[in-house]
C-alpha positions, 0 to 999 in steps of 0.5 A: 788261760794263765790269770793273776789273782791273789793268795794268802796275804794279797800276795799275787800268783798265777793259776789256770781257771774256767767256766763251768760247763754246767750249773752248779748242784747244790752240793757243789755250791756247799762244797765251794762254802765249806772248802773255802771257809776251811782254807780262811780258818787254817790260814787266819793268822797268816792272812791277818799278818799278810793284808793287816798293812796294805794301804786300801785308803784310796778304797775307803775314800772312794766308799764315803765320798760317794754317800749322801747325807751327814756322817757318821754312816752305818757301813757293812763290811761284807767278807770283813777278814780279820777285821782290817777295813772295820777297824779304819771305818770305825775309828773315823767315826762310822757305826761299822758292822762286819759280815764273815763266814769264817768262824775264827775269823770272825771272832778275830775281827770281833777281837781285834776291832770291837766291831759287831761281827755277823757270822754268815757264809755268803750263800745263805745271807740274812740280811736286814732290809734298807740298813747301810748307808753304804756297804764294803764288799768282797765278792770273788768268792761267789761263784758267778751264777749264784752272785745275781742274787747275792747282789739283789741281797746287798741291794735290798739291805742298802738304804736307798741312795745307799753306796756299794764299793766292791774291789775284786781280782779281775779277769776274763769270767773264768772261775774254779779253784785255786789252792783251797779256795774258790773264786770268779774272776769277771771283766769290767764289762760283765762285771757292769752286766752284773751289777746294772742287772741287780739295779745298781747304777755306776759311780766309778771304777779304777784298777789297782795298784794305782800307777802300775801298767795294767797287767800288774793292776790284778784289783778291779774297784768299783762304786755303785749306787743303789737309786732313791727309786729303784728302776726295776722291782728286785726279788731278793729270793 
């Protein structure tokens, strides 16, 4: 099924995925790390240039609105790029931390922002426990059966009441490879299955760019609450 996403730079383009018929081997899962990190780390320049000036204002309202307490807040950045977000939460006062598997972009965004930046690919995350105030994450790059957990990660590290907004290209849950890079493309009925399951509770979601019909909408956001007392007990393995 024909599907828009985005390349290098947010720019929009169409390609043709699917699910896998099977469970992803661990060598697959390294694979899809490795080969996506490497299209990031060719590309850095192109995409630090292509995304640098998009207007995500309305995204980052949506994030600090919905946290609790006195600002400033301590924010993760999880799958910062170059650094863009990290720089807009930082200079409005925020203690903002990036989280980027590629190398040389994360550097860039070190350079770029004089943020704190972890290095650490997306599948074999070490995360702090109850630290963020809330969390800006990326996740379309992790393939689908392996999200649950990366979810119950973020959840762990998020204090409680913590807020997580996401904003990822949509679809109807297909995933596969696109030009280099691996991605997975969820309606906004799994993607709640998703979320719900790792115990978060809904905010709100909108589709983007705001004022287009929605078959030029390709950006699902949403915004999600970890609950004071969490509804179920979640195994972070």
């Amino acid at each position: 099924m024909p599907r828009v996403t985005t390349g290098i730079g947010g720019m929009v383009e169409r390609r043709n995925t699917s699910m896998p018929g099977k469970p992803l081997e661990p060598h697959e899962l390294d694979k899809i790390a490795t080969a996506t990190l490497a299209h990031y780390e060719q590309h850095a320049e192109e995409f630090r240039a292509g995304t640098r000036d998009h207007d995500v204002s309305q995204n980052i309202a949506s994030l600090l609105r919905h946290i609790e307490g006195d600002s400033p807040f301590t924010i993760l950045d999880f799958g910062c790029g170059p650094g863009r977000d990290l720089k807009t939460l930082s200079g409005l006062g925020h203690t903002a931390i990036g989280l980027e598997g590629a190398a040389g972009v994360a550097a860039m965004a070190r350079a770029d922002t004089g943020c704190e930046v972890w290095q650490q690919d997306f599948l074999k995350l070490d995360l702090p426990r109850e630290c963020f105030d809330g969390a800006n994450a990326a996740l379309f790059h992790v393939p689908s059966q392996e999200l649950p957990r990366v979810l119950r990660q973020l959840h762990a590290a998020l204090k409680p009441g913590g807020v997580l907004f996401s904003s990822n290209p949509h679809g109807e849950n297909e995933e596969g490879w696109n030009r280099g890079r691996y991605g997975a493309y969820h309606s906004l009925e799994a993607w709640r299955c998703y979320m719900s399951d790792a115990g978060f509770t809904e905010l709100e979601y909108y589709y983007r760019p705001v004022g287009l019909p929605r078959e030029r909408q390709p950006w699902l956001a949403s915004v999600w609450r970890r609950p004071k007392k969490d509804r179920i007990a979640v195994d972070i393995a």
